[in-house]
TIMI-868757 format. One record per residue (C-alpha): residue in one letter; x, y, z. Coordinates in nm, 3 decimals, always signed. Example, Ala and Ser with C-alpha at 12.3 -4.5 7.8 and 13.67 -1.06 7.14 Angstrom:
2
A;+1.230;-0.450;+0.780
S;+1.367;-0.106;+0.714
***
This chain:
512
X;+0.658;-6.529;+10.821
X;+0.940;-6.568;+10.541
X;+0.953;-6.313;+10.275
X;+1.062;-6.579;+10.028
X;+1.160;-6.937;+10.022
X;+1.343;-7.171;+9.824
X;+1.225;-7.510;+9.702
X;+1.549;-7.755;+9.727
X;+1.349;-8.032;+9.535
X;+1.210;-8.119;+9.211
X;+0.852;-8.279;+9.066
X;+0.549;-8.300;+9.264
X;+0.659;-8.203;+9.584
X;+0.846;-7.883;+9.483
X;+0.482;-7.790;+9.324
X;+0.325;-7.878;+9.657
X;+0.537;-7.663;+9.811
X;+0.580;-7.373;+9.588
X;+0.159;-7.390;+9.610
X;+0.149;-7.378;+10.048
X;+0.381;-7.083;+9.954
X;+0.159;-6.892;+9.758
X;-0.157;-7.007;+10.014
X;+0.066;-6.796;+10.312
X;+0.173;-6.528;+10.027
X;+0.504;-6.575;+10.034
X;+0.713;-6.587;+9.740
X;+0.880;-6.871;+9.606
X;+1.223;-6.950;+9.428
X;+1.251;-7.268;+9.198
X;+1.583;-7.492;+9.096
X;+1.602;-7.679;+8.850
X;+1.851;-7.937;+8.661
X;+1.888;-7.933;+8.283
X;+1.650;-8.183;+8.221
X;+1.381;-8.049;+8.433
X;+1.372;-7.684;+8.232
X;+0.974;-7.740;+8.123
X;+0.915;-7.892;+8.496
X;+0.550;-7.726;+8.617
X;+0.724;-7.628;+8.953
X;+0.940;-7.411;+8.760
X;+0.670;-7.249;+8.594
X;+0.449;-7.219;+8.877
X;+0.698;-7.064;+9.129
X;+0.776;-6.661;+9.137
X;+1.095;-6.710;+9.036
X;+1.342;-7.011;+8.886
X;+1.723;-7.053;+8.852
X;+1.908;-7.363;+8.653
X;+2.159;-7.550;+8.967
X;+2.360;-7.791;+8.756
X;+2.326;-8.078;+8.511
X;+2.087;-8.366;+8.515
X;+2.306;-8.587;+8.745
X;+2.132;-8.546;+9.110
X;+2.495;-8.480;+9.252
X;+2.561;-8.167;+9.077
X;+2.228;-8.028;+9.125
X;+1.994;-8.105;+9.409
X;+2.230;-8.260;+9.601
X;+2.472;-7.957;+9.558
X;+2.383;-7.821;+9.892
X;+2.640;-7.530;+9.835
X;+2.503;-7.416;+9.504
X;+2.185;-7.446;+9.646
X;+2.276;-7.225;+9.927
X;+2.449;-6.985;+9.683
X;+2.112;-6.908;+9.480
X;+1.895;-6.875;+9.816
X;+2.142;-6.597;+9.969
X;+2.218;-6.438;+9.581
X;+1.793;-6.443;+9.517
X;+1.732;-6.265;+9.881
X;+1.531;-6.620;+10.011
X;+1.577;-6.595;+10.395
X;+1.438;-6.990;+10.396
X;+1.504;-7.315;+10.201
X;+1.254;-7.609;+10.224
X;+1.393;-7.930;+10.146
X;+1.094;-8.146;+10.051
X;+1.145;-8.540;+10.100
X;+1.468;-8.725;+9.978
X;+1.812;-8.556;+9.807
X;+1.898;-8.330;+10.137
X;+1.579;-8.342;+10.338
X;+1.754;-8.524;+10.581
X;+2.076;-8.416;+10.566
X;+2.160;-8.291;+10.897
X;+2.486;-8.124;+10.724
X;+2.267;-7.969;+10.492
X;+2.031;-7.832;+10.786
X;+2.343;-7.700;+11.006
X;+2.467;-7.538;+10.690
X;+2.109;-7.372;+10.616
X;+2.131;-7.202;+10.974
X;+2.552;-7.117;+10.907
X;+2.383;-6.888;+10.583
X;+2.169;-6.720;+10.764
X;+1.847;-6.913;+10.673
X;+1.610;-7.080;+10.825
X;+1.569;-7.460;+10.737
X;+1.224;-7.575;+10.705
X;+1.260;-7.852;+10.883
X;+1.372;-8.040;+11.233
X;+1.691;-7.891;+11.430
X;+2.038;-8.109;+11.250
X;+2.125;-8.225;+11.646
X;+1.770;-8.404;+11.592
X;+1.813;-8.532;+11.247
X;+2.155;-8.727;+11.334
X;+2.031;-8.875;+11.646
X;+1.715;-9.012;+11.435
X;+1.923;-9.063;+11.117
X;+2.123;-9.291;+11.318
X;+1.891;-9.635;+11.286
X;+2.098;-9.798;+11.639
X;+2.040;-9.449;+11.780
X;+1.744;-9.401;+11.766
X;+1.636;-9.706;+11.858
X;+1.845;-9.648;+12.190
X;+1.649;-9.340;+12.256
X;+1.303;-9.539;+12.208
X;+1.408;-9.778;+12.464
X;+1.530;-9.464;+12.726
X;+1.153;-9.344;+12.649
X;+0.964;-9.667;+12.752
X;+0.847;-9.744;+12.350
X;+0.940;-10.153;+12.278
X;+1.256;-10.195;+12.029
X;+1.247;-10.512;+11.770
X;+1.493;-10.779;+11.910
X;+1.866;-10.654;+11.707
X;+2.177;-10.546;+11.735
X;+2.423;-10.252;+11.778
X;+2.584;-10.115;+11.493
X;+2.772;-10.362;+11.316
X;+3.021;-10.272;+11.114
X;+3.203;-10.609;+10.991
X;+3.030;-10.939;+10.952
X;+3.167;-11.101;+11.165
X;+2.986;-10.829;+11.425
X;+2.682;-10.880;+11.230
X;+2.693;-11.231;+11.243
X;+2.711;-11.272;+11.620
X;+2.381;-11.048;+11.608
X;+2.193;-11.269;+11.418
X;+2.287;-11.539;+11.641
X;+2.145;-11.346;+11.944
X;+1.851;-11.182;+11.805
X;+1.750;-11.561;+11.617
X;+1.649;-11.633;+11.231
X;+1.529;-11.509;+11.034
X;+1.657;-11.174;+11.081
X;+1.736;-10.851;+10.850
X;+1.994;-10.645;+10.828
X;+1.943;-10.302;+10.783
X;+2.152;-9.978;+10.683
X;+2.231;-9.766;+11.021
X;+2.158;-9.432;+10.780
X;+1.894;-9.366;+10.581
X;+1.591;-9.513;+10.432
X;+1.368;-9.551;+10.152
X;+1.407;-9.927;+10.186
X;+1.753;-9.928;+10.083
X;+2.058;-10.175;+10.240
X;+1.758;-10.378;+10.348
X;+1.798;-10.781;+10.309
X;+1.607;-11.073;+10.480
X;+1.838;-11.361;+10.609
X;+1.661;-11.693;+10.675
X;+1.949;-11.936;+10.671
X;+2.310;-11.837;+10.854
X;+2.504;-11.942;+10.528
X;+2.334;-11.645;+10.369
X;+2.421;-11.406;+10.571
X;+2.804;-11.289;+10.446
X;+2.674;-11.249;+10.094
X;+2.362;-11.051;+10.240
X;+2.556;-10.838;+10.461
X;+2.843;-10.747;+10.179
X;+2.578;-10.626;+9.991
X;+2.371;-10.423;+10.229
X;+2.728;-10.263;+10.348
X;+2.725;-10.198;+9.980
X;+2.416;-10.023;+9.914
X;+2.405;-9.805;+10.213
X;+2.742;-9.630;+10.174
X;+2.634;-9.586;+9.801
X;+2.309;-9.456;+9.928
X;+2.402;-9.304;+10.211
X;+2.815;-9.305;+10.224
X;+2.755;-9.461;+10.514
X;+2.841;-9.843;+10.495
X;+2.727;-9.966;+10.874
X;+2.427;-10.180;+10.915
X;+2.270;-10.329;+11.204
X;+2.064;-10.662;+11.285
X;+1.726;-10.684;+11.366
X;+1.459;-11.001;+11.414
X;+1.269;-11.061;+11.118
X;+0.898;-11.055;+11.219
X;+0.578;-11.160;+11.038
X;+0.345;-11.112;+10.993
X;+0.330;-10.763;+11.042
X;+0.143;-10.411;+10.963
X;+0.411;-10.091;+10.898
X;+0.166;-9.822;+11.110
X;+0.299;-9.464;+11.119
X;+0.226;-9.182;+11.354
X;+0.227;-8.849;+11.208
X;+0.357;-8.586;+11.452
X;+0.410;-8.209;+11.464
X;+0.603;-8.005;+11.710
X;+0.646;-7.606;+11.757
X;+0.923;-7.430;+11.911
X;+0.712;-7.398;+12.232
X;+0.739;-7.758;+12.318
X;+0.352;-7.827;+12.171
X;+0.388;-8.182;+12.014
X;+0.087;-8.313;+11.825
X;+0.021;-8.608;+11.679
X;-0.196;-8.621;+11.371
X;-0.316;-8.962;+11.354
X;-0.188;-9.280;+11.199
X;-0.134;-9.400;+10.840
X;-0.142;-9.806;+10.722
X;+0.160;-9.824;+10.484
X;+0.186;-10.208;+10.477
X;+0.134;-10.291;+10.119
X;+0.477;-10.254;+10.032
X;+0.666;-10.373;+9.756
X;+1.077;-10.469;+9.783
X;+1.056;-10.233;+10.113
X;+0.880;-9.934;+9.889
X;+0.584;-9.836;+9.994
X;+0.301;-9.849;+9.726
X;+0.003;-9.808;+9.902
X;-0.145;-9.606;+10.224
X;-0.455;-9.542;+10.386
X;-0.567;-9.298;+10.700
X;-0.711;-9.426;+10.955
X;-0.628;-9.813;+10.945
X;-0.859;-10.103;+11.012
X;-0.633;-10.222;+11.279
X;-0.600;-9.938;+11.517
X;-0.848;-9.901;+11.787
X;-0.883;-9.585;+11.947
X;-0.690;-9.725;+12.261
X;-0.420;-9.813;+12.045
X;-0.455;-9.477;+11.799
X;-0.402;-9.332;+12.156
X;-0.120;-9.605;+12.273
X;+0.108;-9.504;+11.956
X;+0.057;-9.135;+11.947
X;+0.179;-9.111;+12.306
X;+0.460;-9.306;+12.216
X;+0.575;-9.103;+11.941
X;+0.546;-8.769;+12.136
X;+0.756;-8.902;+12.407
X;+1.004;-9.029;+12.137
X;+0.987;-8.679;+11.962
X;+1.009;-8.467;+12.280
X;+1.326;-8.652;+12.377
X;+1.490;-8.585;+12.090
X;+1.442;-8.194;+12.118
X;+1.200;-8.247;+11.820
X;+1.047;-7.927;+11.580
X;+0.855;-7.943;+11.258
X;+0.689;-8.243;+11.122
X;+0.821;-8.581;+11.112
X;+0.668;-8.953;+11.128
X;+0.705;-9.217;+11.409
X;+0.684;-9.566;+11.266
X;+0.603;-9.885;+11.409
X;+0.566;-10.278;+11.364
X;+0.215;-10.384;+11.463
X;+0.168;-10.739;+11.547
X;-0.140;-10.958;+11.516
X;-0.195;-10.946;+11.899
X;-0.170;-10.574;+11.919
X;+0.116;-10.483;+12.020
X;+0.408;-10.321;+11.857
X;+0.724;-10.199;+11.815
X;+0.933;-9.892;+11.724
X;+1.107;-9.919;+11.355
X;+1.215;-9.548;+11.279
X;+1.156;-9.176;+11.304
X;+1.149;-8.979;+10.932
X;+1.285;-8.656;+11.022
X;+1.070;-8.525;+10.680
X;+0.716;-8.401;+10.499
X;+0.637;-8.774;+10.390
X;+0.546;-8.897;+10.037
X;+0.215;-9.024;+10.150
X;+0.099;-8.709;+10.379
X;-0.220;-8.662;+10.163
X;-0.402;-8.917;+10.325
X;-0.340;-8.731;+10.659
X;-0.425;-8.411;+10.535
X;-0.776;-8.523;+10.391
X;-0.903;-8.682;+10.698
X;-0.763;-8.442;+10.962
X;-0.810;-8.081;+10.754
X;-0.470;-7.997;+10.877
X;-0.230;-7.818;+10.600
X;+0.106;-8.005;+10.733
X;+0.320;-7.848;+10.433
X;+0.192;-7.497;+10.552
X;+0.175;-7.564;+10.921
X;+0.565;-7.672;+10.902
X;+0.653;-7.331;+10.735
X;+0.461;-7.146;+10.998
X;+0.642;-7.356;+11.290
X;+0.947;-7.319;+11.146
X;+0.854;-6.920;+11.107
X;+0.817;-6.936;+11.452
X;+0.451;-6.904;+11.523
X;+0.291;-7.134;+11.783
X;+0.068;-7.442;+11.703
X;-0.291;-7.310;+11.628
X;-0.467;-7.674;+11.726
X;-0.410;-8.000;+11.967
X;-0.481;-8.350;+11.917
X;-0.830;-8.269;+12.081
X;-0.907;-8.058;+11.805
X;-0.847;-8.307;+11.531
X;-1.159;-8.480;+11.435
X;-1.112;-8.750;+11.145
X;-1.376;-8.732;+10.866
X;-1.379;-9.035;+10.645
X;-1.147;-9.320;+10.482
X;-0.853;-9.188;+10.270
X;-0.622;-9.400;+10.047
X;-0.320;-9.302;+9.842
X;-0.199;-9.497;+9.601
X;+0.194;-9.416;+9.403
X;+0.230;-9.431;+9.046
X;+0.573;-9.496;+8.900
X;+0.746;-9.581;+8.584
X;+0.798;-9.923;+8.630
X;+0.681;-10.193;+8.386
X;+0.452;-10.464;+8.553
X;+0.526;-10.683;+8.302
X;+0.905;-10.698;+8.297
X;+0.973;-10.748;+8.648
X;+0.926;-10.342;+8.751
X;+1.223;-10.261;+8.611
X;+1.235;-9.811;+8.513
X;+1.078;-9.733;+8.222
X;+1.235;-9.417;+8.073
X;+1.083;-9.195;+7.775
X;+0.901;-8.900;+7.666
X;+0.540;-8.889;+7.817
X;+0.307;-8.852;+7.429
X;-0.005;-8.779;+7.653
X;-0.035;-8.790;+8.064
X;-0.439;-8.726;+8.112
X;-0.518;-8.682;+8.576
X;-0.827;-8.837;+8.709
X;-1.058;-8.536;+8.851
X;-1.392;-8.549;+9.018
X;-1.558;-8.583;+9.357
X;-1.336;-8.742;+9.649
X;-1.013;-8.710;+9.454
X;-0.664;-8.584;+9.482
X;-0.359;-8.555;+9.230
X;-0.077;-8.447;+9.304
X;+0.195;-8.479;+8.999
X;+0.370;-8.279;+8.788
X;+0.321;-8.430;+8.468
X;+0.253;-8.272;+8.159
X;+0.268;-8.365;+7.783
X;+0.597;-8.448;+7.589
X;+0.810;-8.482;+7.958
X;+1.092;-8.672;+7.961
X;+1.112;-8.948;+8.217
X;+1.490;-9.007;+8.237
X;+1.684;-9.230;+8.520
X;+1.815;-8.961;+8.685
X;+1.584;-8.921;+8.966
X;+1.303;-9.123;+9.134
X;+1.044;-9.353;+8.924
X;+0.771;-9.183;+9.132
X;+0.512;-9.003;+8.892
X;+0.249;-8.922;+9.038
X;+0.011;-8.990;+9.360
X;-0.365;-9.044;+9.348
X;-0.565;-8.984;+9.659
X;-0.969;-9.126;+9.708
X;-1.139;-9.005;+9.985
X;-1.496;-9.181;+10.089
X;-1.725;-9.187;+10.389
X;-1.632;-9.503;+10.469
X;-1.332;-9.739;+10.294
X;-1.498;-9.912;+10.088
X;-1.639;-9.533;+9.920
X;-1.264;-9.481;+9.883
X;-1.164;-9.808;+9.699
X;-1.432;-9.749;+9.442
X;-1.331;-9.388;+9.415
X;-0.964;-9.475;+9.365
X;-1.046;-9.754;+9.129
X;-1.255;-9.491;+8.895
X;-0.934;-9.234;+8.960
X;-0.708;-9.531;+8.815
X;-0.947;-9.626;+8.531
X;-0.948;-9.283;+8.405
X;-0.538;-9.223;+8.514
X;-0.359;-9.233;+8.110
X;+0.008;-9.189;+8.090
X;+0.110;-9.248;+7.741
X;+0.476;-9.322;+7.591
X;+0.640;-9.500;+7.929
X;+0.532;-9.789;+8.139
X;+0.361;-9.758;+8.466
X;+0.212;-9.987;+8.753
X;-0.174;-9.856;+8.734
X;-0.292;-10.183;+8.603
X;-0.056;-10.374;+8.897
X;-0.252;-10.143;+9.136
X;-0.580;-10.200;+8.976
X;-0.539;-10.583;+9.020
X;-0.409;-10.533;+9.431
X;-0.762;-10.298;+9.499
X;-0.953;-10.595;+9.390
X;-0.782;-10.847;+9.579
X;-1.060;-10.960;+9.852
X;-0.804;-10.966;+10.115
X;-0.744;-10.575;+10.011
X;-1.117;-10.559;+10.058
X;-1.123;-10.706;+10.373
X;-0.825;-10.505;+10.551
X;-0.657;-10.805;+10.605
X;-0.324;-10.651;+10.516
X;+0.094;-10.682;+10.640
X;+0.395;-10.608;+10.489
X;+0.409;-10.930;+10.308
X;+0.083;-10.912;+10.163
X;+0.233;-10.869;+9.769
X;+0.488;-11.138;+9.829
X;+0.203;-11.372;+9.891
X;-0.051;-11.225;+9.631
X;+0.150;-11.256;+9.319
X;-0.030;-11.017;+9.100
X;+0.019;-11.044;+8.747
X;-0.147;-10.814;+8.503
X;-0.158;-11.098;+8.208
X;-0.523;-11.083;+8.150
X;-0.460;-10.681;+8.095
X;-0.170;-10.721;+7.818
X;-0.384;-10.780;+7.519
X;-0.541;-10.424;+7.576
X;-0.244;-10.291;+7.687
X;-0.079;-10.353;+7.335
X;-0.373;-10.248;+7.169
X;-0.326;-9.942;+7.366
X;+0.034;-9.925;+7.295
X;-0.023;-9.945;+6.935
X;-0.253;-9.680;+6.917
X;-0.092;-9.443;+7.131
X;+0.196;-9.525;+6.868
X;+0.031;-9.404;+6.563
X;-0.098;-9.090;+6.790
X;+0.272;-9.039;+6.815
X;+0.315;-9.053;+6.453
X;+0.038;-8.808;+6.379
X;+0.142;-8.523;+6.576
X;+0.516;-8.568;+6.496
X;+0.434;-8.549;+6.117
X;+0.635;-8.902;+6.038
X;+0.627;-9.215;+6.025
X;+0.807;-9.466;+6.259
X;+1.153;-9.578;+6.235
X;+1.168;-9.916;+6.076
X;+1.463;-10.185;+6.010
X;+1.744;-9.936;+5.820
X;+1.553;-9.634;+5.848
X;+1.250;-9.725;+5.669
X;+0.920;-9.706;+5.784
X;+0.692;-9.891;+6.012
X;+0.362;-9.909;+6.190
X;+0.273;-10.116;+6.475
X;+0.071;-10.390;+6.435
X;-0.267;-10.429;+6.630
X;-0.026;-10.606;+6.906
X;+0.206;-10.335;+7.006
X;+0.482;-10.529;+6.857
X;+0.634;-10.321;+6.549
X;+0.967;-10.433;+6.409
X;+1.154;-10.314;+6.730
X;+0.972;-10.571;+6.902
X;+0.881;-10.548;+7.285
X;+1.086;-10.242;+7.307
X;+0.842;-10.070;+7.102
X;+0.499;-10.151;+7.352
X;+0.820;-10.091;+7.643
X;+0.785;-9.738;+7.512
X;+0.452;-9.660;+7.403
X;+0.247;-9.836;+7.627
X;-0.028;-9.638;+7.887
X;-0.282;-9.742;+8.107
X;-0.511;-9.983;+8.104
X;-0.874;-9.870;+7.859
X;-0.641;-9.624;+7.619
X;-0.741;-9.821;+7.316
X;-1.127;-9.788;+7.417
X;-1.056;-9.391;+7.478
X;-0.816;-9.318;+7.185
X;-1.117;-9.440;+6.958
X;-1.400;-9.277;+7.132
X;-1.183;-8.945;+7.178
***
């Protein structure tokens, strides 16, 4: 095992990580940028050292300044998390260069899975169905004559990356220049990378994932599948483990699928297999994430595996302890995302300093954040805040758990989506499992009904502001103000944009 490993990440994860660390008593080593000084991974972990200023490009993406402090610390491992260099196959090659071992898949496995139009090549070598599309296309005219073949509506997709990024739907032909410009567009900002390719648009359709996990002993195990289909612009909001749509045939259909996938591609550590499911049952390959991914929880609750520590022990080199024989779900498990985005201004980042961030606790339930009071939420990095986890008996236990999680969730001073999420849970079609990727297109969920306690909440939280701070609030020319009962001081919207929290904080601020 490693004598000491660095955490090339920020937020929750780098605390997740910097914890499976300390579970397999090996010590830890913390980055940070300058706006994540206070972060709780950086208190948490053995040791921390600043990597650059707040802009992701001159810190966590600064793969040689993160190399530097690994070799000048005495880490003989660096573990990437998910997103900034996770799957950076540069970044891995460059990791094994140093003299350190990247927690993660070999690089010759993340560029042939990076690669969208690759991967999907290899899928097809291995017997696993490929959606109708294209090869890489590269000018629109190439993309164009795609479309054609594969039929409308299609998509076009970036060739690198993910995340849902360089992603547009195309239903009419005189659309697709302008679509294709942009997607070019976003992926080589994304991923400086500007090819795309063409696939057919299909719905309705459930986004299934298989989680697998390989040693360097050529033991591949899949752990099980994950229902990530409520999905909002491509971004993944909520996921459960199992699904209601996966029989055991099929459970057994998919995970065979991705270890023949992963095997082919010389696979090692963990990484997900996902899939289109269609109404009929059968499916198709999408992608392979050659990372830890955000929504592992649910996996880990039902299956008892430790998938953060089991990838540092593969990529140690020790030998899987367990098969897919030995993994016995327990249970329902769903994990729901909470962002700064406001639900009532069309999800657009909310930015601020956090007055009071208060995690749900209790039986069946799972945070993992790294919030604390007086943070700054700036646009540097991710909206993500926070993930909530409910597990139950049965699904329906682990609704009701994760609606009691979000009732007693309060993040106070930015906006968030808990009362968006609130609303979806109690959707009957939620209920019922009847779920696809366009499920929140079709159930537009506005939290209208919620904004009269919201304000209230907002102007409380306001005037809990003012108390601790020891002033009043800025007013017109510098004089003072206090929110009315509305939220709405004399800055207006902008003022419940910045104070408001989650739904009930005007019933707890007065009982508290």
């Amino acid at each position: 095992m490693f004598s000491k490993v660095l955490v090339a990440n920020r937020g929750e994860i780098a605390l997740r990580i910097v914890r499976a660390c300390r579970d397999l008593s090996v010590r830890s080593v913390a980055i940070y940028s300058d706006v994540d000084r206070l972060s709780p991974h950086v208190r948490y972990a053995d040791e921390a050292h600043h990597i650059g200023a707040a802009e992701a490009s001159e810190s966590y993406l600064n793969a040689g300044k993160i190399i530097a402090v690994a070799k000048a610390c005495g880490a003989d491992a660096i573990h990437p998390g998910y997103g900034f260099l996770a799957e950076n196959a540069d970044f891995a090659e460059a990791c094994e260069k140093a003299g350190l071992t990247f927690i993660g898949p070999p690089p010759s496995a993340i560029r042939q899975l990076g690669d969208k139009v690759a991967a999907r090549a290899l899928a097809q070598e291995v017997g696993i169905p490929v959606v109708p599309g294209s090869i890489e296309a590269t000018t629109v005219s190439e993309a164009a004559a795609a479309a054609e073949e594969a039929g409308y509506p299609v998509m076009v997709k970036a060739a690198a990356g993910g995340g849902g990024r360089g992603i547009r739907i195309i239903e009419d032909p005189a659309d697709l220049e302008s679509s294709v410009v942009r997607a070019m567009r976003e992926a080589e900002a994304a991923f400086s990378n500007p090819a795309v390719y063409i696939e057919k648009y299909l719905s309705p359709v459930r986004h299934i994932e298989i989680q697998v996990i390989a040693d360097q002993f050529g033991n591949i195990v899949p752990v099980g599948e994950r229902e990530c289909s409520i999905q909002r612009r491509h971004q993944k909001l909520i996921e459960e483990c199992p699904s209601v749509a996966v029989t055991p045939s099929l459970r057994r259909s998919l995970g065979r699928a991705a270890t023949r996938l992963a095997r082919a591609a010389g696979y090692q550590n963990v990484g997900t297999v996902e899939f289109l499911l269609l109404e009929d049952g059968s499916y198709f390959f999408l992608e392979m994430n050659t990372r830890l991914q955000v929504e592992h929880p649910v996996t880990e609750i039902t299956t008892g595996v430790d998938l953060v520590k089991d990838a540092m022990l593969v990529a140690a080199g020790d030998e899987l302890e367990y098969e897919e024989t030995d993994l016995l779900t327990r249970g329902w498990a769903i994990e729901c995302r909470i962002v700064a985005e406001d639900p009532f201004n069309n999800f657009l980042p909310s930015v601020g300093r956090l007055v009071l961030a208060r995690e749900p606790a209790g039986p069946g339930i799972r945070v993992e954040s790294a919030l604390y009071d007086g943070m700054e939420i700036t646009p540097y990095y991710d909206s993500l805040l926070a993930k909530v986890t409910a597990w139950g008996r049965n699904r329906e236990g682990a609704i009701e758990r994760m609606k009691r999680a979000l009732t007693e969730f309060r993040v106070v001073g930015v906006a968030t989506n808990i009362p968006y999420i609130r609303q979806v849970l109690d959707l009957q079609d939620f209920i019922d499992g009847r779920l696809d990727t366009g499920f929140l297109d079709r159930h537009k969920v506005l939290p209208s009904e919620l904004l009269a306690e919201q304000e209230e909440a907002a102007a409380i939280a306001a005037l809990l502001l003012v108390s601790r701070e020891g002033h009043t609030a800025p007013g017109r020319n510098g004089t003072a103000a206090t929110p009315t009962a509305s939220g709405r001081g004399p800055q207006g919207s902008r003022w419940r944009e910045q104070m408001s929290g989650s739904v009930g904080m005007g019933r707890w601020l007065r009982s508290s």
